[in-house]
C-alpha positions as CSV (number, residue, x, y, z in Angstrom):
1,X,-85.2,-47.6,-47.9
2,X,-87.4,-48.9,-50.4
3,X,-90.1,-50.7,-48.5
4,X,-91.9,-52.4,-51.1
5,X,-88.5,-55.1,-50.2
6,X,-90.5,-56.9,-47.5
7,X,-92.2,-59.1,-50.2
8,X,-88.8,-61.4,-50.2
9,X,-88.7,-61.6,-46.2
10,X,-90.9,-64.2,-44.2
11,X,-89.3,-62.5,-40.8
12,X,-90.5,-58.8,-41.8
13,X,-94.2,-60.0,-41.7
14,X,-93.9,-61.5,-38.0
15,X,-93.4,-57.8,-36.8
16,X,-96.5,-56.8,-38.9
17,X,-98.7,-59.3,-36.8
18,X,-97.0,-58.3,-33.8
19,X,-97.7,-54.7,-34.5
20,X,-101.6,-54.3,-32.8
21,X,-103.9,-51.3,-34.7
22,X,-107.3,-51.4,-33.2
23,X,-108.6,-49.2,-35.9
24,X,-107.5,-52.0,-38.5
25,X,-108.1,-55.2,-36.9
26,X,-107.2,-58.3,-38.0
27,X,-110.2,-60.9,-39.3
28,X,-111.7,-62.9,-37.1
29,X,-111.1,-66.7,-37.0
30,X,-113.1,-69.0,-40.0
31,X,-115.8,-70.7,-38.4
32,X,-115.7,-74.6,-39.8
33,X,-118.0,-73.9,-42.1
34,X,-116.3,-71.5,-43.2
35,X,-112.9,-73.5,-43.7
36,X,-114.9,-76.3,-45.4
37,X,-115.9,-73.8,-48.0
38,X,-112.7,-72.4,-48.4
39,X,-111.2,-75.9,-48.8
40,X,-113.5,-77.1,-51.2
41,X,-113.4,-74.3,-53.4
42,X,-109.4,-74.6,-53.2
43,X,-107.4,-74.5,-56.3
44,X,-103.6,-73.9,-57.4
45,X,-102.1,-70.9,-56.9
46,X,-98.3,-69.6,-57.1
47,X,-95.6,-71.6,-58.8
48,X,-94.8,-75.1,-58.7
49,X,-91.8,-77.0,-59.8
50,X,-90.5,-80.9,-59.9
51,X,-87.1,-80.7,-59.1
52,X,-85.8,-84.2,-60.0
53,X,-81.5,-85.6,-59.0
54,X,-80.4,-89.4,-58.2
55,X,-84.1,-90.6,-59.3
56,X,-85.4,-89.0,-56.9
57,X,-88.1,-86.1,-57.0
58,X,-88.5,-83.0,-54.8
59,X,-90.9,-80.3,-55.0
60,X,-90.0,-76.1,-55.2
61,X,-92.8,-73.6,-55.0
62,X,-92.9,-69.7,-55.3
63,X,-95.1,-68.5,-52.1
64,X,-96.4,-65.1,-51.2
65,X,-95.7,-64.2,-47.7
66,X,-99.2,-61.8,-47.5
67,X,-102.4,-63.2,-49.2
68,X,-106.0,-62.9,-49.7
69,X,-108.5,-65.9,-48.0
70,X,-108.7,-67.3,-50.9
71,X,-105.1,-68.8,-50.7
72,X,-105.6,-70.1,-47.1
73,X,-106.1,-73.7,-48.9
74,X,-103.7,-75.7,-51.0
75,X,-105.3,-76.4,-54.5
76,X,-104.8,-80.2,-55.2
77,X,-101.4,-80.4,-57.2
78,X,-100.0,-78.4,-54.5
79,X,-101.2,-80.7,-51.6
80,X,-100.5,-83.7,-53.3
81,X,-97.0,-82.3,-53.9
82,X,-96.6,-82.2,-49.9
83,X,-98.5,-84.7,-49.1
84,X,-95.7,-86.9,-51.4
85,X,-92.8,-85.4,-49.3
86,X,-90.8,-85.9,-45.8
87,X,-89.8,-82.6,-45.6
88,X,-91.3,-79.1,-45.9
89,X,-87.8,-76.1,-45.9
90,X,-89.2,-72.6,-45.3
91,X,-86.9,-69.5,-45.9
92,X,-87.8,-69.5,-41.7
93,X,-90.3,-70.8,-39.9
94,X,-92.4,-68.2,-38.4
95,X,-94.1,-70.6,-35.5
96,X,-90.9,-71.4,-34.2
97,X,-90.2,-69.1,-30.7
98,X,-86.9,-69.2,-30.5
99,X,-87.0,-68.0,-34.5
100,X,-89.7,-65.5,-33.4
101,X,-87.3,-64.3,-30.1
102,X,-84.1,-63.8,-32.0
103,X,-86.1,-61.5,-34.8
104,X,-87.5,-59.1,-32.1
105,X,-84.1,-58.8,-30.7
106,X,-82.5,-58.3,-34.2
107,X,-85.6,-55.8,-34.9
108,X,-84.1,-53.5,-32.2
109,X,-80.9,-52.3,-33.9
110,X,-81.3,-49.0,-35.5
111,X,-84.6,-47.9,-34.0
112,X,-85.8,-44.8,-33.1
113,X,-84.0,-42.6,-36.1
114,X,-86.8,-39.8,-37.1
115,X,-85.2,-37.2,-38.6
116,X,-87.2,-33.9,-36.7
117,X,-88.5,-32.1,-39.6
118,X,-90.4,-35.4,-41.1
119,X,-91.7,-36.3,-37.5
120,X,-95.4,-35.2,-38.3
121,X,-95.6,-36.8,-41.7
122,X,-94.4,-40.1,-39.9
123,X,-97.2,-39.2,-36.8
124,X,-99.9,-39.1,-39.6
125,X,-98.9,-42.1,-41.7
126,X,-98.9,-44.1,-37.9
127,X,-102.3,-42.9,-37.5
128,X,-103.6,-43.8,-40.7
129,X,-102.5,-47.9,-39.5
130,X,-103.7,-46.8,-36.0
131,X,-100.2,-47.3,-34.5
132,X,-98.5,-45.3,-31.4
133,X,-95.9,-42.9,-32.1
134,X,-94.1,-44.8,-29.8
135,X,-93.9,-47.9,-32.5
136,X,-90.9,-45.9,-34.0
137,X,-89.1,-46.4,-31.4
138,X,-89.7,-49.9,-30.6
139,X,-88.4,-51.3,-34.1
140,X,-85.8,-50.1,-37.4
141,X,-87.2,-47.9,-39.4
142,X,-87.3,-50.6,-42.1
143,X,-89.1,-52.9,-40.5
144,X,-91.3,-50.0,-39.5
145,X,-92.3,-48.5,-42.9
146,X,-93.0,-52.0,-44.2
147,X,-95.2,-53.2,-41.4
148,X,-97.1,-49.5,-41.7
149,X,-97.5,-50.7,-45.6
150,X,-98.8,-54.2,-45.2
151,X,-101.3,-52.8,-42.4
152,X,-101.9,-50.8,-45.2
153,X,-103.2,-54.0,-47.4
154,X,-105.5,-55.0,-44.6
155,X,-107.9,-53.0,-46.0
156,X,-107.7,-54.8,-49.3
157,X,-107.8,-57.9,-47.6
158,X,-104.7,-59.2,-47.6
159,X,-103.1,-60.5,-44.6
160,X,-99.7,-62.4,-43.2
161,X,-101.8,-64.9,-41.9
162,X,-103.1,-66.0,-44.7
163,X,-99.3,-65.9,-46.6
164,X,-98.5,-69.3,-48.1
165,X,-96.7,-70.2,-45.1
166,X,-98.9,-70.4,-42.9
167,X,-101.2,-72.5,-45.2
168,X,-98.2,-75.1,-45.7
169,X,-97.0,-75.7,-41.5
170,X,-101.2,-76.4,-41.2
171,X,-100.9,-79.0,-43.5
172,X,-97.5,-80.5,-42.4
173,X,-98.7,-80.6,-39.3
174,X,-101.7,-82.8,-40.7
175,X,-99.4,-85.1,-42.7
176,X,-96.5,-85.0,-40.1
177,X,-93.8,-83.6,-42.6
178,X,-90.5,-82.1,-40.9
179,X,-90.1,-78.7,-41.0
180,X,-86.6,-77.4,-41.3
181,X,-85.4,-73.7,-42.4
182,X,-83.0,-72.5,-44.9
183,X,-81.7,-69.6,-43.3
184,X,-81.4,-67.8,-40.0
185,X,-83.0,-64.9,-38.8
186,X,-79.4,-62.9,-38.8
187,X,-79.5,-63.6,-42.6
188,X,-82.8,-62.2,-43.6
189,X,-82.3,-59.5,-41.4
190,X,-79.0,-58.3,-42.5
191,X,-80.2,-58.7,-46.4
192,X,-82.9,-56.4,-45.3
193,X,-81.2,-54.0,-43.3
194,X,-77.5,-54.0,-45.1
195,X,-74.3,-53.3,-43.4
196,X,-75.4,-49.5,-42.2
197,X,-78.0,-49.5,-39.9
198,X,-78.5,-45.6,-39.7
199,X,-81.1,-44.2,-42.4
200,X,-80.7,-40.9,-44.3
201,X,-83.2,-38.5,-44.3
202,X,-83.3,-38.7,-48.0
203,X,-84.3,-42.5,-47.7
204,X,-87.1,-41.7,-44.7
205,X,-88.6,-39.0,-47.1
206,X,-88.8,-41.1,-49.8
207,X,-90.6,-43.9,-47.8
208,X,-92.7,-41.8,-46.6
209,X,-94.0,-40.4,-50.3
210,X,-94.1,-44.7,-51.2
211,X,-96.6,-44.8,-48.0
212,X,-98.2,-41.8,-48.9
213,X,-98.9,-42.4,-52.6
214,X,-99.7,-45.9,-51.9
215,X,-97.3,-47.1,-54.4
216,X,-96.1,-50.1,-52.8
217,X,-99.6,-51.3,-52.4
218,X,-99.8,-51.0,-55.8
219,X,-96.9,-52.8,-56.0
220,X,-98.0,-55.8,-54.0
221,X,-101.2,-56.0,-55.3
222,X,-99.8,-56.3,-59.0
223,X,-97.5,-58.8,-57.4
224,X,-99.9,-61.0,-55.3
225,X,-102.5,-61.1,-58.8
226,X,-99.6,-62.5,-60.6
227,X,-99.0,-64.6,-57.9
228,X,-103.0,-65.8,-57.4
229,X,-103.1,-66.3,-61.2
230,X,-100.1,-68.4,-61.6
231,X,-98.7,-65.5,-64.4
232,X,-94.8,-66.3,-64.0
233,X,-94.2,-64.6,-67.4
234,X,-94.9,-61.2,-65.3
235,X,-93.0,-61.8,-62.5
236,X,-90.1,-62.7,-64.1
237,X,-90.4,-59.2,-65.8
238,X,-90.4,-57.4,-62.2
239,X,-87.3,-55.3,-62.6
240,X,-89.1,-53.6,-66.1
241,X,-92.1,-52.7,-63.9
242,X,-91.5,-52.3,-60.0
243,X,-89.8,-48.8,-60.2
244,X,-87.3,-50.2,-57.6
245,X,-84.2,-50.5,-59.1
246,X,-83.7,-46.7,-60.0
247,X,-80.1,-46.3,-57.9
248,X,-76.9,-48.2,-57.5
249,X,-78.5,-48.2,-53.5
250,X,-81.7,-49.6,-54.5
251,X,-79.6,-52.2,-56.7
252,X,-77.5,-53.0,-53.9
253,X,-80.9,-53.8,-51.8
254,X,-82.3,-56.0,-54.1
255,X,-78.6,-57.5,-54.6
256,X,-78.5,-58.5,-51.3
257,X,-82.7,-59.5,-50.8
258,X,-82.5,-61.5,-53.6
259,X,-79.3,-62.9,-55.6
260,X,-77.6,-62.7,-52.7
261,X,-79.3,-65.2,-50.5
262,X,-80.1,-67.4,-53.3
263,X,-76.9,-69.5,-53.3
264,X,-77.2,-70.3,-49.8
265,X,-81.2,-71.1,-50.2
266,X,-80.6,-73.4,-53.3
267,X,-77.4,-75.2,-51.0
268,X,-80.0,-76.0,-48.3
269,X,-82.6,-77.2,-50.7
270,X,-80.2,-79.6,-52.2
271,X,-78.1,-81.0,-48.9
272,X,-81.4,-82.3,-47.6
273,X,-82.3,-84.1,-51.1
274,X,-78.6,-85.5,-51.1
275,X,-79.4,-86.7,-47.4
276,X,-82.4,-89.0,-49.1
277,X,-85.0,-86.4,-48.1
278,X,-87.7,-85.2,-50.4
279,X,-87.8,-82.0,-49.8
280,X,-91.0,-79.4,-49.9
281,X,-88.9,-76.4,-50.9
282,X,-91.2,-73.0,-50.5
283,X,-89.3,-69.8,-50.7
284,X,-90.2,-66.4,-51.5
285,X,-91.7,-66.3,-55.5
286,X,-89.3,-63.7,-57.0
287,X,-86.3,-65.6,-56.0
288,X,-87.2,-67.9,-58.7
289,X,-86.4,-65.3,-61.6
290,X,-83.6,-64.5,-63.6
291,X,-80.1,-66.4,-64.3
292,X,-79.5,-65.8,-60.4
293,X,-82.5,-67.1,-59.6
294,X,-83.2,-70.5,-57.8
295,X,-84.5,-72.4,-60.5
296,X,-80.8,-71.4,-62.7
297,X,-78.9,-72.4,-59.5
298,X,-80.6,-75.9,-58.7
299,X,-80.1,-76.8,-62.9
300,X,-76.4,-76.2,-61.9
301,X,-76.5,-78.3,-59.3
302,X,-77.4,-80.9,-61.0
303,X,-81.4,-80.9,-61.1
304,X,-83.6,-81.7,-63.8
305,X,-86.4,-79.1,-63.3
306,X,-90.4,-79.2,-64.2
307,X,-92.9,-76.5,-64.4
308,X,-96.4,-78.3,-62.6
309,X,-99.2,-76.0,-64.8
């Protein structure tokens, strides 16, 4: 249960900001000043492709799902990008309820496992986020280890609500682009979770040394600099430096996170180009890497594909 996983899921972060810690609370709303600041002083962050077929262009870019307020704002290649497009494809879309409804019913399966002798470790690591010992119960252990960790982050000031997303539905609402979602909330969920939902103890302790070590805030933080500093060359280096794919389970996670959803995700993206759309394609950053990644699959398919520095 390696929870530094959640950075390839858009539905993991809804339970995060459904997940109330008083001790931790969340920022309070930009004032318009503020925003006008923010927006001003906006520049391009993440990863940004032309994705070209039939003379037609469309638009993939590598988001973060959990960001500093710095990234609340499009720079102005990205913007221009959507604002030059009729439809924006999430992996989900988080605003949606009935997308938000079918995640907390899928979040139930598998809760409640604490293994007795690990029961105060887990009591002191809810603390530390300023959750109830009752969360465990509420949610799977999965889903609970990696919303403790990004409540974690808030402290560094990173937040979902600030996760490219959310900066992208605010300005296609603005410019009146569709959005549309590439998967279902059964499909991030079961690449998260995996065919077993029961935990070992061995894979509860072990999350509970990655929360108490803060290594996956390390993690993410190395991730969301490469990410804020446009630095693909490290990110397509992740499996040399993440510490995550030790075991054939760990493997089999990022297996299923990762390659194993990017067929289906570069499918989508290209059915709605066929269909005479250009598409606004924004999924997860490290799907991009690697000869399974999203930028191989839509070459196969027939793309001609552009790095926008």
């Amino acid at each position: 249960m390696r929870i530094g996983r959640w950075l390839g899921l858009i539905g993991l972060l809804f339970f995060s900001a459904c997940l109330h810690a008083e001790c931790l609370p969340a920022p309070a709303p930009l004032s318009a000043s503020e925003q006008q600041a923010l927006q001003a002083a906006a520049k391009d962050q993440g990863f940004l492709w032309r994705i070209s077929k039939n003379g037609r262009d469309s638009w993939l870019y590598g988001t973060i799902h959990i960001n500093h307020v710095t990234g609340l704002f499009p720079g102005p290649k990205v913007r221009h990008a959507l604002q030059n497009s009729t439809i924006l494809a999430l992996e989900l879309n988080p605003n949606d309820a009935k997308t938000q409804a079918e995640l907390a019913q899928l979040a139930q399966a598998g809760a409640g496992q604490v293994p007795p002798q690990l029961q105060s470790r887990l009591a002191a690591q809810l603390a530390a986020v300023c959750l109830p010992a009752t969360a465990a119960q509420a949610i799977h252990p999965t889903l609970l280890f990696a919303s403790m960790s990004v409540l974690g982050l808030r402290a560094q000031g990173l937040e979902a609500g600030y996760g490219s997303e959310q900066m992208l539905l605010g300005l296609a609402q603005t410019g009146k682009q569709r959005v549309v979602a590439l998967e279902t909330p059964t499909i991030q969920m079961n690449a998260l979770l995996g065919p077993e939902l029961n935990v070992s103890s061995e894979d509860y302790e072990l999350a509970l040394q990655q929360l108490e070590s803060k290594a996956d805030q390390a993690l993410a933080l190395k991730i969301v600099n490469a990410w804020e500093q446009s630095d693909f060359t490290t990110l397509t280096q992740y499996a040399k430096w993440c510490d995550c794919l030790n075991t054939p389970a760990q493997k089999a996670s990022m297996q299923r996170l990762m390659a194993g959803r990017n067929p289906g995700l570069a499918d989508g993206i290209a059915q709605w180009h066929r269909q005479g759309a250009s598409v606004f394609a924004a999924v997860g950053s490290l799907h991009m890497v690697g000869r399974k990644g999203l930028l191989f699959l839509l070459a196969q398919r027939g793309f001609k594909i552009e790095r926008i520095h």
